[in-house]
C-alpha positions in Angstrom: 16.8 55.4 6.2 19.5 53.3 4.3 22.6 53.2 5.8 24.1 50.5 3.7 28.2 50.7 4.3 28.2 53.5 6.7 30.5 53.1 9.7 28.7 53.6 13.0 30.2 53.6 16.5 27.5 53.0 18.9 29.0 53.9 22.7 26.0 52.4 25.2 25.2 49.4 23.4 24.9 46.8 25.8 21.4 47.2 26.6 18.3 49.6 26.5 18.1 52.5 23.6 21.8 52.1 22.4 21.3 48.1 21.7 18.1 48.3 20.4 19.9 50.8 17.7 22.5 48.8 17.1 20.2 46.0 16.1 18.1 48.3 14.2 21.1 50.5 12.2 22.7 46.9 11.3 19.6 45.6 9.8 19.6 48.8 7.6 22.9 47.8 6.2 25.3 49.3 8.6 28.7 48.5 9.7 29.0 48.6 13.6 31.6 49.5 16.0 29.9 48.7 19.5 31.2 49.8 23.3 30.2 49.4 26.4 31.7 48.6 29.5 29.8 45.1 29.8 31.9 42.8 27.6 29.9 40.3 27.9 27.1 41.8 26.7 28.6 43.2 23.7 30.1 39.5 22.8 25.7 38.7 22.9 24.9 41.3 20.4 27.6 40.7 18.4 27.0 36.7 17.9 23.6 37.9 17.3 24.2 40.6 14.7 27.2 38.8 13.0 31.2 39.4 13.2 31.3 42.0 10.5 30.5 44.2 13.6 33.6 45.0 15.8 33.4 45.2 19.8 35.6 47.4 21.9 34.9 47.8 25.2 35.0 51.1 26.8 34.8 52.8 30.2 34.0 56.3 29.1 35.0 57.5 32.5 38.3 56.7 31.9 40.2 59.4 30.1 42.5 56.8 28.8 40.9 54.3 28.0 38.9 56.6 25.4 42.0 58.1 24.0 43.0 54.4 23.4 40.3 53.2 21.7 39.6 56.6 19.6 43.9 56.1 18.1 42.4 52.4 17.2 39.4 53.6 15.7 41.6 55.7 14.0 43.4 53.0 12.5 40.5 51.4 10.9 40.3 51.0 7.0 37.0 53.0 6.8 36.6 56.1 7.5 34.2 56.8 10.8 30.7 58.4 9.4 28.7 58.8 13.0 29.5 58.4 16.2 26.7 58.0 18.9 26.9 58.5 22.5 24.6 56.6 25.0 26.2 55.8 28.2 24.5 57.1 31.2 24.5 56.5 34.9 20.9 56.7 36.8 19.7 57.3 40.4 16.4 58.7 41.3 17.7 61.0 45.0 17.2 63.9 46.5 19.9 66.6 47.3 19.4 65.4 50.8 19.8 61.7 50.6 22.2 61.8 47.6 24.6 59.4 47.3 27.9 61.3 46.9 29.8 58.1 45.7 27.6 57.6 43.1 26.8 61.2 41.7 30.6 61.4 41.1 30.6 58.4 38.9 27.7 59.6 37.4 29.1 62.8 36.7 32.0 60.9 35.5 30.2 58.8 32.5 27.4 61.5 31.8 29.4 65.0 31.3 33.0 63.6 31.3 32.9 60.8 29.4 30.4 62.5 26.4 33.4 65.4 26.6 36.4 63.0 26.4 34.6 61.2 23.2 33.7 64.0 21.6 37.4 65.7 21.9 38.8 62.3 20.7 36.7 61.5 18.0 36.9 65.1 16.7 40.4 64.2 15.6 38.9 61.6 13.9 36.6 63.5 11.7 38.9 66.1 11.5 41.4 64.2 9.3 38.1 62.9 7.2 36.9 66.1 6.9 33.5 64.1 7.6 31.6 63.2 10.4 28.6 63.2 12.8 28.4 62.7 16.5 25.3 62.1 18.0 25.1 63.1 22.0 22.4 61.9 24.5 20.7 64.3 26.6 17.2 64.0 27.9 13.6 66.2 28.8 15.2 65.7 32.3 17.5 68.7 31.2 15.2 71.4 30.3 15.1 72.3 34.0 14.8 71.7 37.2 12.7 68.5 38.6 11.8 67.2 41.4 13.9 63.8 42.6 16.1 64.4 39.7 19.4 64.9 40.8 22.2 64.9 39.8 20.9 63.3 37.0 19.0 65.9 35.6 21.8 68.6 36.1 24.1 66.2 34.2 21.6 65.9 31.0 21.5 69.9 31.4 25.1 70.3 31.4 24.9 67.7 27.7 22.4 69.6 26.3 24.6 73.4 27.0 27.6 71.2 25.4 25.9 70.1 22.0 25.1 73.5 21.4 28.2 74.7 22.6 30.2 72.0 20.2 27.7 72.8 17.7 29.4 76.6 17.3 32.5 75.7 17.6 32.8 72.7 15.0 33.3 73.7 10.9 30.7 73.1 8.9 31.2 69.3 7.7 31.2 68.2 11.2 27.0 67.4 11.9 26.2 67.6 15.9 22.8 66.3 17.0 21.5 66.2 20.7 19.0 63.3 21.5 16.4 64.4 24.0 14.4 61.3 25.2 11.3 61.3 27.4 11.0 58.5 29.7 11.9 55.5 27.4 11.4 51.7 29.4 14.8 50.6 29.7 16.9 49.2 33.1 17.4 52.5 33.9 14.0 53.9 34.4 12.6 50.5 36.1 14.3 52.3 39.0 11.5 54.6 39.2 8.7 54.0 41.7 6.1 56.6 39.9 4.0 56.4 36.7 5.9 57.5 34.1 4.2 59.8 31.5 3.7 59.0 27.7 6.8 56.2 28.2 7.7 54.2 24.9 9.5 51.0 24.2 13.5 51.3 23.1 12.3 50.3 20.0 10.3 53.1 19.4 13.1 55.3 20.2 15.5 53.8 18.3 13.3 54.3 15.6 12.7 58.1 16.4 16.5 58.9 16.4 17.4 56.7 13.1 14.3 58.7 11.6 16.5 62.3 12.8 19.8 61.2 11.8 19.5 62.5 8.4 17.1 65.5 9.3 18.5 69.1 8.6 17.8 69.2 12.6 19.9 70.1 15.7 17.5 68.1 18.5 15.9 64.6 18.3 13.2 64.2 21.1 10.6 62.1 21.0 7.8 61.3 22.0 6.9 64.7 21.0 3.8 65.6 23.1 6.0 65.3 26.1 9.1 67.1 24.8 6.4 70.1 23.8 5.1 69.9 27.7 8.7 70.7 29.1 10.0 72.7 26.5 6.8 74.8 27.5 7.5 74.4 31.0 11.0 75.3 30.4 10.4 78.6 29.3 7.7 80.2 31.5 8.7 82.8 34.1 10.8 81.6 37.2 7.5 82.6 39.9 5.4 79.9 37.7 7.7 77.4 36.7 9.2 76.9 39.6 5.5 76.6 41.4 4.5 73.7 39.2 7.8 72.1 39.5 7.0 72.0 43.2 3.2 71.1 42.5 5.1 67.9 40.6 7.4 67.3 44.0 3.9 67.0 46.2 2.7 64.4 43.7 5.9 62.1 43.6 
């Protein structure tokens, strides 16, 4: 739990889950490097944790912009010892009233820009022969829910990459996927039903700083919840799929 010196690159930390670790990694001693898109916002947290914290801000839908700041990053004196991804784009719809403008920049920041990171800061730990990156899926991607999309298929598609990446990467490279529950952050006040078992982001925050270190694959929390999907995930299609549209009629 002491990450004293440690170089940290928090992407997502303007607000919800990804702040709320910022502030709690930098009062374990860390050194932060903090993105976002909301400038602003990052300038906040960064007169409030102090300027031994760097800010770059980052579209991670842009393809550029990412290779930019990952050649800076680069640069840096210190070599880069986790990298977390946050970002995500949210809309409660159905397939029928989906709003196609949106569920392509959703798409966009949720699978694209987690794969554009990851491919750039790979080069990164590559030449350290060090490094962990820390992706954000969610519960919403053990399967198919009810007014869920495209979010849900987005967090599948994260999940199906960690692993994926998780192959593919040698053996000093450490890949963790974060699986949430519902978590009370901007994002979910856009819900208009009662959310099950939801915690504070400080509660998360301290779930995932508690699995950084762990000889584990998946941090998800809270973990009555996670159990109840990963059990729903796995029973045969005839049943699942029947509760999943028992959940639908309750919504």
């Amino acid at each position: 739990m002491n990450f004293k010196d440690e170089t940290i690159w928090i992407i997502g930390a303007s607000s919800g889950i990804g702040r709320e670790l910022a502030i709690q990694l930098a009062d374990k001693g860390a050194k932060l490097i903090l993105s976002a898109r909301r400038e602003d916002e990052l300038n906040k947290l960064q007169k409030k944790l102090g300027t031994v914290h760097k800010i770059y801000p980052l579209d991670v839908s842009d393809p550029k912009q990412v290779k930019e700041i990952c050649s800076k990053i680069s640069k840096l004196k210190s070599d880069v010892d986790r990298v977390i991804f946050m970002p995500s784009l949210y809309k409660p719809d159905s397939i029928t009233n989906m709003d196609l403008d949106f569920m392509s920049k959703m798409i966009d920041v949720n699978i694209k820009g987690a794969i554009c990171v990851t491919h750039g800061v790979l080069s990164i730990f590559e030449k350290q022969k060090s490094g962990q990156i820390v992706l954000c899926g969610s519960v919403a991607g053990y399967t198919g829910l009810p007014n869920g999309q495209p979010y849900s298929a987005t967090k599948a598609a994260i999940t199906n990459f960690a692993e994926s990446l998780y192959t593919e990467t040698p053996d000093y490279i450490d890949v963790k996927l974060i699986s949430p529950g519902f978590v009370q952050t901007p994002m979910t006040a856009k819900n208009d039903f009662k959310m099950p078992m939801i915690i504070t982001p400080e509660q998360a925050a301290s779930a995932i700083i508690q699995g950084l270190n762990k000889n584990t694959f998946e941090i998800n929390f809270p973990k009555k919840f996670t159990l109840i999907l990963k059990l729903l995930s796995i029973l045969p299609y005839r049943l699942k799929l029947f509760l999943t549209k028992k959940m639908r009629q309750e919504v």
